[in-house]
N, C-alpha and C positions, 0 to 999 in steps of 0.2 A: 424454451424460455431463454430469451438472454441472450445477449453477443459480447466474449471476450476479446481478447485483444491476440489469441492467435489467428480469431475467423473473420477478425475486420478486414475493408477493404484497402487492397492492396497499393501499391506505391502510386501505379500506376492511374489509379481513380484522384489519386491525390492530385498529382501531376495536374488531371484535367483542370480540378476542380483549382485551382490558384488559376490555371490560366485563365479561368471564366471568371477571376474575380476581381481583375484590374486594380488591385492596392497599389500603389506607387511607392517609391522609397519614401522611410521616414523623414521629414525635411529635408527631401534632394540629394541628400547622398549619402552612400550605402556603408551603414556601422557592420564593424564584425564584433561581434563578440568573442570573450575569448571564454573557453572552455576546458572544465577538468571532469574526468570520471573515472572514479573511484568503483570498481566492481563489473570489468568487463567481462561477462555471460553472457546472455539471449537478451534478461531486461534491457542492460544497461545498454546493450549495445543498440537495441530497439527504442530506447528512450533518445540516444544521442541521434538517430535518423528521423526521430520525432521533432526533436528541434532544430536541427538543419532543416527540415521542411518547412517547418514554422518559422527560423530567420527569413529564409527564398518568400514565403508569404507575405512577410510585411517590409520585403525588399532589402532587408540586412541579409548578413554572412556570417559564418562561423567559423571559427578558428580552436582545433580541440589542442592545447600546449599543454598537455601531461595526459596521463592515465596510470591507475594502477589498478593491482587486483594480486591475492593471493597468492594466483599462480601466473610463474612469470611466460609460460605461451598463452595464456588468454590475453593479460595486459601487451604483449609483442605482436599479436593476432590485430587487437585493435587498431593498435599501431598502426602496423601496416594499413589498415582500411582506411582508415580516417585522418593519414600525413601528421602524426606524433612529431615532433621535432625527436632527433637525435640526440639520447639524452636525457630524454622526459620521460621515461615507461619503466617505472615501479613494480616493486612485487616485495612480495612477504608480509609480516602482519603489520610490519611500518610502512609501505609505500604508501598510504594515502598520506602521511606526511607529507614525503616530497610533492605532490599531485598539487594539494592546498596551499603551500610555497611557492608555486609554479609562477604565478602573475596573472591564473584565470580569474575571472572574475564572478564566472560562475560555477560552484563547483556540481558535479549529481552525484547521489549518495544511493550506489544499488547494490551494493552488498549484502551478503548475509544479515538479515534485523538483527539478531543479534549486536551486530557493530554499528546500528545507525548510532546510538546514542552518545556515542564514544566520537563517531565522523563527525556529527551534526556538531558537539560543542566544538570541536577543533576550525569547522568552518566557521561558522559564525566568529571566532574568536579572530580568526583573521581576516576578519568585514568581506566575507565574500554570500554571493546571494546563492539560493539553494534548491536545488530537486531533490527532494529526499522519498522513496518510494515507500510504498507501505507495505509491511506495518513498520511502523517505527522503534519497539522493542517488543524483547518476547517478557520482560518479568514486570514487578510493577514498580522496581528501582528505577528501570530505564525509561518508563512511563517518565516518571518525574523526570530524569535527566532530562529529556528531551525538551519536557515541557520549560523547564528553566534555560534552556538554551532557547529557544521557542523567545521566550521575553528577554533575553537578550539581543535576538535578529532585530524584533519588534523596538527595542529601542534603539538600535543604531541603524533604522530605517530602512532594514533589509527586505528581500521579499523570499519567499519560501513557498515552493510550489512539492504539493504532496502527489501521492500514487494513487488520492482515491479519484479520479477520473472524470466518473459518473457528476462530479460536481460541477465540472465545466463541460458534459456534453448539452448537446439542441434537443436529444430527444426527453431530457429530464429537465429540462427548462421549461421546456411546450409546459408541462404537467402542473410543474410547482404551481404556479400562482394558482391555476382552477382548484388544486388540492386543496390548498392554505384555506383559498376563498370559501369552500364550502361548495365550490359550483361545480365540482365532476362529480363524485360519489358522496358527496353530505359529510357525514359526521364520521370518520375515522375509527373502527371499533375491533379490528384485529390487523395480523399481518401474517405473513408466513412467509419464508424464503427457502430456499434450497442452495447447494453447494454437492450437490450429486454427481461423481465423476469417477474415472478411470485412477489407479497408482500415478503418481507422477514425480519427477527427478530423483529418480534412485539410482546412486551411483556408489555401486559396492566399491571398497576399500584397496584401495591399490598398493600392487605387492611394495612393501620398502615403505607405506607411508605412515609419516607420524600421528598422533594423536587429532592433533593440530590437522594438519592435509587434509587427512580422512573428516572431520567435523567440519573445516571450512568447505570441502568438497561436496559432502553427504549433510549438507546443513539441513535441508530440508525435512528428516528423518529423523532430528533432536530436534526435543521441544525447549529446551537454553538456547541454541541455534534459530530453531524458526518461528516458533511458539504455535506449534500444531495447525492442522488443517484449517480450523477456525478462524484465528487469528490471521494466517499465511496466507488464505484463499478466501473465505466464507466473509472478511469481512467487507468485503467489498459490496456483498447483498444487505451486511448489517448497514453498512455506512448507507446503503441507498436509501433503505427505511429512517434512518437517524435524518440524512438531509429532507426529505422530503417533509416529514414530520415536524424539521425544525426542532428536535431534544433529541435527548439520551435516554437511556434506559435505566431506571434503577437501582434494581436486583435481577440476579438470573437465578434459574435451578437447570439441572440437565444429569443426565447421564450419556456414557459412551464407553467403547472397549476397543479390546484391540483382538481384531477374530481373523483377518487374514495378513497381515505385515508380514512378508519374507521373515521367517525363523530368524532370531539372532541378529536382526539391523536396526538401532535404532530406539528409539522407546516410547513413540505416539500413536496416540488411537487410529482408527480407523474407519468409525462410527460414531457418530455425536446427535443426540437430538435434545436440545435446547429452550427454554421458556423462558425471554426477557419480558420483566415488567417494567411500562413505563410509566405509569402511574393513572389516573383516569380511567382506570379499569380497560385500557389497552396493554393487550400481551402481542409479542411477537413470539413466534413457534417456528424454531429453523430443522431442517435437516438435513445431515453433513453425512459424506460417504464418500472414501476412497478406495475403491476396489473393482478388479477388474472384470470386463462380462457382465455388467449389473446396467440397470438402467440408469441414465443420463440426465441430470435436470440440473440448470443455472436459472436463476433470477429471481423475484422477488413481486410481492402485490400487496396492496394495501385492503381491504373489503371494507367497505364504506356505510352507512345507512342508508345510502341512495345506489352504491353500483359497486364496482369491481375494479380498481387500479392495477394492471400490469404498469410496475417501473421503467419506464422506458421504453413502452412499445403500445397501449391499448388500454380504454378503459370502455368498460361495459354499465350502461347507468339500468336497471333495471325496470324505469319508460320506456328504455329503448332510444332518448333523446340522444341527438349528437351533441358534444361538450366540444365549446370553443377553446382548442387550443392557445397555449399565448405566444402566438410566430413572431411577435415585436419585440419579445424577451432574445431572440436569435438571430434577431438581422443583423449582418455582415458576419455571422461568427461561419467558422467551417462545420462539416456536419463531421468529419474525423475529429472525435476527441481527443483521441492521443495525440493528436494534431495540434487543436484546437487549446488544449492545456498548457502548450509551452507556449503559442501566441502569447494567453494572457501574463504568462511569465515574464515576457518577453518587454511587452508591451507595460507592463508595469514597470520593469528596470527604464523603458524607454520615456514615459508619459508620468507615471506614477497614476495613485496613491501605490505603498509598495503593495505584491499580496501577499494576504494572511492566513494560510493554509494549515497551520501548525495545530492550531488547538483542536480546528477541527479532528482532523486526521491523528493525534493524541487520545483525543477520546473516542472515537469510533473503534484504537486499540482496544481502551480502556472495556470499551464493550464486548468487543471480539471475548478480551481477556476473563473477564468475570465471566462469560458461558463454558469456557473451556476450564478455568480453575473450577468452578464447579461440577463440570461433570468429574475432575478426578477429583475433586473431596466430598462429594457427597451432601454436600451442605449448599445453601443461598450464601450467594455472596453479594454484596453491595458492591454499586458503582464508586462511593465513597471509599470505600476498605481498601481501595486500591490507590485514590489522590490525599485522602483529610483522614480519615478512621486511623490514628495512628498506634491505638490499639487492639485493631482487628489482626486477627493471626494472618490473613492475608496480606496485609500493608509493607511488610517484609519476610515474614515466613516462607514467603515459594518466592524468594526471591535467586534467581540461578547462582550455585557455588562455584560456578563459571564468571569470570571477569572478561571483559575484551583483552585490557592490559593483562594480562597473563600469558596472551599468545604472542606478545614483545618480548618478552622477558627470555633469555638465557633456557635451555631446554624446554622439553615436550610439557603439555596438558595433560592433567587427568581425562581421563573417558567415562562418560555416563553409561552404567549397567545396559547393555544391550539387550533386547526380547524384553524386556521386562515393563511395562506400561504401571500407570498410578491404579492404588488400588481403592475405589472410594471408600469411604469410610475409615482410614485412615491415613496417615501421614507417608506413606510409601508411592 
């Protein structure tokens, strides 16, 4: 089930596929944009060859005049790749300052989620438009943060393109309209998704590093840092159900543990299975699993009163009829998403209206977030208790004693208790 974005196709399929597409420059002659990224690792780096493609596609160019990142050989790494000016390549927990200073105009925000909340307001604040990858924070202070930066882009006619994908690919396009319309599988009556996979970005503790290092490095492995499997990875299956559906979810209930995580790294589960309700008597039922030698499953389906929705790949109507895809929802778009996403980024800076990707991609968190807070407290938690419920014990009670700004400031961070995972049922 499912194609992520290490098993898409390669550079080289892309290549073809502009050349078979004859777009011409935008009015005759070729804009460059200029560019900043904030958080050069695998994403970021893979996001900035996503929009260099996607400029080459609608006949612009790109120009990246800053980067930063943590650590100062990834941000120097980029550098080098991608012709940094001399000058412009940042590190430590301030560089994306300089990067948003720089004169890009666009900045991308691939950082640890943890720090989007912190990047996104400083962008926006200096009128620059935004990639900001998901999720967008791991607690549900920075939910809000983002959201109210979110309507500040929104008023100073910014555009904001997010990391859930699947919303500007061709093969969830086809789908939508026969869904919505009732004409693939009828009436919508459950869903289930999966998030089944191997360990992934474990990177133990390097001799001499500080607090800070080791969290920014091993982000993935704290839930202040990443906000768990779910949230980090899974919700990329919620958001597809969320889009498709056209709503959110709820309330969740779930449990999960932590039964094989290297001794002593870290402090997030490693099994999570999950029940969002969305109200109408449709539940979503995920199941999440990081561990290795185990079977394998990504994607997501909708089960219909008439047939069987695979997201993005297949529907099954149980006549047996063929359902008319909607191919006029896709023409002239690319069939590479990650591709295809920075066009309309692209193309909105260039044409307008700006896009508005924020709220979306805020609450498909907010989704992610309510299944994972409650598998560790044991309790339903509402979609609300995380944006309006302001006295729900979740509205700020788990919210991280972890700040971004903290890892600016003069000496080390504190360290979240390693090996030790939430215990449901109580506050631990």
């Amino acid at each position: 089930m499912g194609m992520d974005r290490r098993t898409f196709i390669g550079t080289g399929a892309v290549a073809a596929e502009f050349a078979a597409s004859g777009v011409p420059n935008i009015g005759g002659a070729k804009r460059t944009f200029k560019l900043a990224l904030i958080g050069c690792g695998s994403r970021g780096t893979g996001a900035a060859e996503n929009i260099t493609d996607a400029a080459r596609h609608l006949g612009c160019d790109v120009s990246f005049v800053a980067c930063a990142d943590f650590f100062a050989e990834k941000a120097n790494a980029f550098a080098a790749k991608f012709g940094v000016p001399a000058g412009c390549t940042y590190s430590g927990a301030r560089g994306y300052l300089g990067a948003i200073e720089s004169g890009a105009e666009i900045v991308m925000l691939a950082t640890p989620p943890f720090f989007r909340p912190l990047h996104m307001k400083a962008a926006v604040e200096a009128g620059k438009h935004v990639f900001a990858e998901k999720p967008i924070a791991t607690d549900p202070r920075g939910v809000r943060d983002f959201l109210a930066s979110a309507a500040e882009a929104e008023r100073k006619g910014l555009s904001v393109l997010a990391g859930t994908v699947h919303r500007h690919s061709n093969r969830y396009l086809r789908q939508l309209r026969p869904l919505r319309e009732g004409k693939a599988i009828g009436r919508p009556v459950a869903g289930q998704a999966y998030r089944c996979e191997r360990v992934i970005m474990l990177r133990p503790r390097r001799t001499g590093a500080t607090n800070a290092e080791y969290l920014a490095d091993n982000w993935y492995f704290f839930r202040q840092m990443g906000g768990d499997q779910v949230v980090e990875q899974a919700l990329h299956q919620i958001d597809d159900v969320n889009f498709m559906l056209g709503r959110y979810p709820k309330s969740a209930i779930g449990l999960g543990a932590r039964v094989r995580r290297p001794a002593g790294i870290g402090d997030v589960y490693d099994c999570q299975a999950i029940d969002w309700d969305y109200g109408d008597d449709f539940h979503l039922s995920m199941l999440a699993r990081q561990m290795d030698d185990c079977a394998r499953r990504v994607g997501a389906r909708i089960v219909g009163s008439e047939g069987t929705m695979m997201l993005g790949e297949s529907i099954t109507r149980y006549d047996g009829r063929k359902v008319e895809l909607d191919e006029a929802a896709c023409r002239g778009r690319l069939e590479n998403h990650f591709v295809q996403e920075h066009v309309d980024l692209l193309s909105a800076i260039l044409n307008g209206p700006p896009l508005k990707d924020s709220k979306a991609v805020a609450y498909s968190t907010v989704a992610a977030m309510i299944g994972t807070l409650a598998c560790y407290s044991g309790q339903e938690v509402a979609f609300d208790d995380i944006l309006a419920n302001t006295s729900s014990p979740f509205y700020d009670g788990w919210n991280n004693p972890l700040l971004p700004e903290m890892f600016e400031k003069p000496g080390d961070v504190p360290l979240p208790v390693e090996g030790v995972a939430p215990v449901p049922g109580t506050k631990a």
